[in-house]
C-alpha positions in Angstrom: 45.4 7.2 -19.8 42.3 6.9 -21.9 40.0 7.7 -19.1 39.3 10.6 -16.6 37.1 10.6 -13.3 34.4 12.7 -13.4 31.5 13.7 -11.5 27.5 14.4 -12.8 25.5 16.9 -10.4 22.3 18.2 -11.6 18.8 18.5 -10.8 16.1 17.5 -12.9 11.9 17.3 -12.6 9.8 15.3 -13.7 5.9 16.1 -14.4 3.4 13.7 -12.2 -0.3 12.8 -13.1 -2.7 10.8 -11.0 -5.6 10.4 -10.4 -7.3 9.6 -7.1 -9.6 8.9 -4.8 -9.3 10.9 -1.2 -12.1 9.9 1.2 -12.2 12.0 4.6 -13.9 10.8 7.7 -17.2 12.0 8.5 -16.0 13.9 11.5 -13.0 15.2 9.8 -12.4 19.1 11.0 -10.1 20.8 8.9 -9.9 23.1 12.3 -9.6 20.6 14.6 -6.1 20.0 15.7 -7.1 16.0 15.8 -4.8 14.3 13.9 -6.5 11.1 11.7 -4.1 7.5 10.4 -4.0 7.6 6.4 -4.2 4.3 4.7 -3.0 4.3 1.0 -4.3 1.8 -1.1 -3.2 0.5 -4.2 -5.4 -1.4 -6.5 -5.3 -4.2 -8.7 -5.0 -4.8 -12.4 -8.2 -4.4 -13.6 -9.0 -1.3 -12.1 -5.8 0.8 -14.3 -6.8 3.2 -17.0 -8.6 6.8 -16.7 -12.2 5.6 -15.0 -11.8 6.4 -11.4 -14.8 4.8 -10.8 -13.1 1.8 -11.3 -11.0 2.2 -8.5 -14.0 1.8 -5.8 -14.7 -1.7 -6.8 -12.8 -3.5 -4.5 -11.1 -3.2 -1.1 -10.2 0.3 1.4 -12.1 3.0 -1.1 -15.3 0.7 -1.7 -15.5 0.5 2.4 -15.1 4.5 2.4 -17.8 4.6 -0.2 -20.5 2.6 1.9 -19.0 3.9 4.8 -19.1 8.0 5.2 -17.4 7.2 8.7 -14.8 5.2 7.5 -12.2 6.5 10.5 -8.9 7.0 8.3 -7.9 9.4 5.7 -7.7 7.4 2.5 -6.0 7.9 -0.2 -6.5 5.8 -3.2 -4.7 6.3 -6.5 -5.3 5.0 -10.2 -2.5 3.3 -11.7 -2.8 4.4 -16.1 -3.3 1.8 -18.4 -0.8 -0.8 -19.3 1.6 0.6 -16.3 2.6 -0.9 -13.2 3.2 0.7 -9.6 6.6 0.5 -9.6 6.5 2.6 -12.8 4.5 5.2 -10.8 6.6 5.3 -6.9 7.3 9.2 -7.8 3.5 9.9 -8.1 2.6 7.7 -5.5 5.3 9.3 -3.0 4.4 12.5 -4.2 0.4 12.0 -3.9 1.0 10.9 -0.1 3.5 13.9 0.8 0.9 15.9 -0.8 -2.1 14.7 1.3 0.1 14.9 4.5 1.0 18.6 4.0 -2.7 19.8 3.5 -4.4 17.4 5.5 -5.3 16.5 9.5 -3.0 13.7 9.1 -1.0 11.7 11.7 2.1 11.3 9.6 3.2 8.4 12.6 0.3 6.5 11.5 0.3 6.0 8.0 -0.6 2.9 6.3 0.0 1.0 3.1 -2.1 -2.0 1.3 -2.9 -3.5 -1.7 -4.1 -6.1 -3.7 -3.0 -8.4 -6.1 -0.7 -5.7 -8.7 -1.3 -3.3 -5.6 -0.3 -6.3 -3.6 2.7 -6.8 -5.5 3.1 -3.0 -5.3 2.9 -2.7 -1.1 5.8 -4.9 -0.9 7.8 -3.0 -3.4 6.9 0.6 -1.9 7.4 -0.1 1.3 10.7 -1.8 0.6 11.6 1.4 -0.9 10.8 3.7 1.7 10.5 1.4 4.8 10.2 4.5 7.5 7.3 5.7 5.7 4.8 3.2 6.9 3.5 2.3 10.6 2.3 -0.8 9.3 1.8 -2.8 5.4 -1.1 -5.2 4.7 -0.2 -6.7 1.1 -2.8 -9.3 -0.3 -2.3 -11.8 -2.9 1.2 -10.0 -4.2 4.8 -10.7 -3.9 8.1 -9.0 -4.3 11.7 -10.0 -3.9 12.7 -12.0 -1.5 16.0 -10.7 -1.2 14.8 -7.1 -0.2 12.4 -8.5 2.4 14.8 -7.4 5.1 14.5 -4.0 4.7 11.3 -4.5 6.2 12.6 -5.8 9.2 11.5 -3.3 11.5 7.8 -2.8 9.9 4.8 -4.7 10.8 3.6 -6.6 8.0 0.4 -8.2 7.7 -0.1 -10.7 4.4 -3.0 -12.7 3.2 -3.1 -15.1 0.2 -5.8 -17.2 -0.8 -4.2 -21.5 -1.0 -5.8 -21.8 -4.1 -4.9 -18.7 -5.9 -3.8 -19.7 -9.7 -3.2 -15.8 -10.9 -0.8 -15.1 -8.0 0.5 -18.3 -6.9 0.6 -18.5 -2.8 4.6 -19.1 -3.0 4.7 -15.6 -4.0 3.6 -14.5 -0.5 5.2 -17.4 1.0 8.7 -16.3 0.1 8.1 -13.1 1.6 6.6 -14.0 4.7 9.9 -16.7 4.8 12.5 -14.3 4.7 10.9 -11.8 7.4 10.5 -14.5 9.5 13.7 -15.5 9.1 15.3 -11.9 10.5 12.9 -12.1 13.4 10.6 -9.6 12.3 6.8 -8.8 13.5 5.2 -10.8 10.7 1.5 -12.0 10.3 0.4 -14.3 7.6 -3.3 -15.4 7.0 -4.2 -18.1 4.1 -7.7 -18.7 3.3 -7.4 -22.6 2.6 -10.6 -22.3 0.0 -9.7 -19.1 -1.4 -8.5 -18.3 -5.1 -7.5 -15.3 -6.0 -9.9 -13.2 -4.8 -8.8 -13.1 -0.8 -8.9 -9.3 -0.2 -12.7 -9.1 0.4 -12.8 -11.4 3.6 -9.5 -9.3 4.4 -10.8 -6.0 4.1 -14.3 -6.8 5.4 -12.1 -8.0 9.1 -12.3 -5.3 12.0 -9.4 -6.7 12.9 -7.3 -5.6 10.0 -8.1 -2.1 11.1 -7.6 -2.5 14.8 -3.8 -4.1 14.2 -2.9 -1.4 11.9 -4.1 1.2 14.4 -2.2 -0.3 17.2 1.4 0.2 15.5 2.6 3.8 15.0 6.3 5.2 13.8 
């Protein structure tokens, strides 16, 4: 017999490097035994590379930025040039456990959006690690269809604009199809005029905050 069963056990590390944005409410007390909902957001494309400045052109951490009283933790990484956030679910992971442990935070009440790559990016983290998140918002993305049911049991929220050409609606339609399909709590806005760019209404909507804050773990 030319070949043996054998087992590998071994542990290994890896290092992690990101950078990020962390906005904290206003009236966050670091003494206070209140307990605050975390939304981590993942950004697009354009904003990769080592500018963090970047990352508060667009959606949760430009809203923290006007807004000092912004009422959620947020945590807002920067994806390196050239990578993708699948490349970077370790850091990610490990930038949220990190928050959690030295932070006010409600760890039944954390939240996970994104748009376009970040979009592409909610789906994908969450599908890894679907008992991590009260609730997902992805905007403009898409993932694979056939790993939609691990979300099953997790509110989802999508938006896509109809007459997006960079991330074609079918990419959120798929998604939204298969949920659906295993009866799961599924929302799914289209802006008919809207192109690419549907995350600003989105993230400019009260409402987006108010469902998110009305599902917990």
């Amino acid at each position: 017999m030319s070949q043996t069963v054998n087992r590998l056990e071994k542990q290994i590390t890896k290092p992690i490097q990101l950078q990020y944005l962390l906005h904290l409410p206003q009236s966050y007390d670091p003494e206070s035994s209140e307990r605050w909902p975390l939304i981590l957001f993942l950004h697009g494309a354009g904003e990769r590379g080592d500018d963090i400045e970047k990352v508060k052109i667009h959606g949760i951490p430009m809203l923290a930025e006007r807004d000092p009283s912004f009422p959620f933790i947020a945590v807002s990484p920067q994806c390196p040039k050239n990578a993708y956030w699948h490349q970077k679910q370790d850091g990610v992971m490990a930038l949220l456990d990190e928050i959690t442990a030295n932070y006010n935070v409600d760890d039944k009440r954390i939240y996970l959006t994104g748009l376009s790559m970040g979009g592409y990016g909610t789906w994908n983290l969450a599908c890894d690690y679907p008992d991590k998140f009260a609730a997902i918002a992805p905007i403009c993305g898409g993932g694979d269809p056939y790993r939609a049911k691990l979300l099953a049991k997790t509110p989802v929220w999508a938006f896509h604009g109809a007459q997006d050409t960079i991330v074609l609606i079918e990419e959120s339609e798929r998604m939204v199809e298969q949920l659906q399909a295993c009866g799961s709590d599924v929302r799914f806005t289209v802006y008919p005029e809207a192109k690419h760019n549907a995350w600003a209404e989105t993230y400019e909507n009260p409402e987006l905050y108010e469902w998110m804050l009305s599902h917990s773990r």
